[in-house]
C-alpha positions in Angstrom: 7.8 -40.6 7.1 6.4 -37.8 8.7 4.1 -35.5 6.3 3.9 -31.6 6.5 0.9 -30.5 7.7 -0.4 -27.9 5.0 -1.1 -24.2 6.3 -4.8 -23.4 5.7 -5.0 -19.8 4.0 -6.1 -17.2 7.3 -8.3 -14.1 6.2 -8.0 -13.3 10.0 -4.2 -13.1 8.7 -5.1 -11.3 5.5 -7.4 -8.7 7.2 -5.0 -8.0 9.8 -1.9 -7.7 7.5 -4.2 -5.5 4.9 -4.9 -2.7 7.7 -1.5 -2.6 9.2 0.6 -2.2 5.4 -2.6 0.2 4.5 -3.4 2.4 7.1 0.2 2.4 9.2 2.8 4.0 6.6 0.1 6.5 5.4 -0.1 7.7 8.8 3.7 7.5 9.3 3.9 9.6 6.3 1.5 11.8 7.7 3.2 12.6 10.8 6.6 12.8 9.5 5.5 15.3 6.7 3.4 17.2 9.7 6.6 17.5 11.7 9.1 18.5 8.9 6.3 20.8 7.7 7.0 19.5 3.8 5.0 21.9 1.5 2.9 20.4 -1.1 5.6 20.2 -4.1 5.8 17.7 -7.0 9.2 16.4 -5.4 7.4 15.6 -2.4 5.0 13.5 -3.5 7.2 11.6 -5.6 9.6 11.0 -2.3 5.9 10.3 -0.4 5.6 7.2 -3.1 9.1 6.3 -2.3 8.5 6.4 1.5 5.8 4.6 1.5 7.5 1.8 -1.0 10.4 1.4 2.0 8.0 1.1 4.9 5.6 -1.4 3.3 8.8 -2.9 2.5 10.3 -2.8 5.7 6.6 -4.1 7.5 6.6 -6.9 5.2 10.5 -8.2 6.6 9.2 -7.8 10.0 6.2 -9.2 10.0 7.9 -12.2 7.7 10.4 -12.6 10.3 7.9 -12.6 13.1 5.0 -14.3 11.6 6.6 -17.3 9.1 3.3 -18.4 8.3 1.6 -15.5 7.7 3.9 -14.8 4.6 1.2 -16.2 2.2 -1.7 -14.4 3.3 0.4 -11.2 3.5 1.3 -11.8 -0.8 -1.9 -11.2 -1.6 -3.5 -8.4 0.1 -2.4 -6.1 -3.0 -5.8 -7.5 -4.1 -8.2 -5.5 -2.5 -6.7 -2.2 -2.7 -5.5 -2.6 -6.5 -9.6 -3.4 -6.9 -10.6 -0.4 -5.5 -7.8 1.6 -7.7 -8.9 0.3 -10.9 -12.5 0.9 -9.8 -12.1 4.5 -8.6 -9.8 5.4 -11.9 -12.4 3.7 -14.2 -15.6 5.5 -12.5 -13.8 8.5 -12.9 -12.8 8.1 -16.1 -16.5 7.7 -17.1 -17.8 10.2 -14.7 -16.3 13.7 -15.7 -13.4 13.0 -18.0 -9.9 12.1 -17.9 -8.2 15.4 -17.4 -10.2 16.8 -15.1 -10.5 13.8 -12.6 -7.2 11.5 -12.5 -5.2 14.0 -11.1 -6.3 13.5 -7.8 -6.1 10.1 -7.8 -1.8 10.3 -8.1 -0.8 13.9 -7.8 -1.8 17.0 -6.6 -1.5 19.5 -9.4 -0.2 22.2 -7.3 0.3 23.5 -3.7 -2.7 24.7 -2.1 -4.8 22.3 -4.0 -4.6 19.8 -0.7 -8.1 19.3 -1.1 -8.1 17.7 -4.1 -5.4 14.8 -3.4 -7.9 12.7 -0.8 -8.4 10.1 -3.6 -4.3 10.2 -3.5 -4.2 9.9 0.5 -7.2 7.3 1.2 -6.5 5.3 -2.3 -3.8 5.2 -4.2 -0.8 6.5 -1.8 -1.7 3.2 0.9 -2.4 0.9 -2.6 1.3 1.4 -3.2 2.5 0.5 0.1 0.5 -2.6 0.0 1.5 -3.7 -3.1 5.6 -3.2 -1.6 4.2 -5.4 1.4 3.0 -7.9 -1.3 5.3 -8.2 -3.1 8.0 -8.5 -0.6 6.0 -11.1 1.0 5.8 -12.8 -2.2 10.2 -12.6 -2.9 10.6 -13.8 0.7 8.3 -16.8 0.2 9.4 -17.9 -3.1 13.4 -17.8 -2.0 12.0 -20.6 0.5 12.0 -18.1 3.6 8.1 -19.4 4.4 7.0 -22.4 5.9 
């Protein structure tokens, strides 16, 4: 009786996977909110979370459909960027006081006030799309989709 040869957990994978479901919807969202010149409202970040949910939702499918094997490696990479969320938020939080701090972490308070949502673009806004690329990854491989 033949036996399955186990796949062997890839960081090559994993560090690959992690950039791409970071870095590639932030800067799709950047480009499409650069071309539709979106002003900095409350209802456009909420619609950025939501865009950014689809396309780390979408990447995952593709990749999962391309790559079989790489559908493991690709459920955890929430990991990393959840660490680095939950460290930023808590070094805030201890640094100059709730108020005054989270809000740049998952809104900008008002238009204008770009400067202050960096912690939003480089943290929390590419966090969320990995954790949609996770956990996609994670639904396809426990219907059986993986290897």
């Amino acid at each position: 009786m033949p036996q399955e040869i186990g796949h062997r957990f890839s960081v090559w994978s994993w560090i690959v996977q992690l950039l791409l479901a970071y870095c590639a919807p932030v800067v799709m969202l950047g480009v499409l909110e650069n071309r539709l010149d979106i002003e900095d409202t409350a209802l456009a970040q909420v619609l950025s979370y939501a865009f950014l949910a689809a396309m780390g939702l979408a990447m995952a499918l593709l990749v999962s459909m391309m790559a079989r094997a790489a559908m493991r490696e690709g459920s955890f990479i929430w990991v990393l960027p959840v660490g680095l969320e939950i460290a930023a938020v808590i070094w805030q939080l201890f640094s100059e006081g709730v108020v005054s701090t989270l809000h740049g972490l998952f809104f900008t308070p008002g238009p204008g006030l770009g400067e202050e949502s960096w912690g939003m673009v480089l943290l929390t806004l590419p966090t969320w799309s990995c954790c949609s690329y996770s956990a996609t990854m994670w639904w396809r491989l426990r219907r059986g989709d993986g290897t």
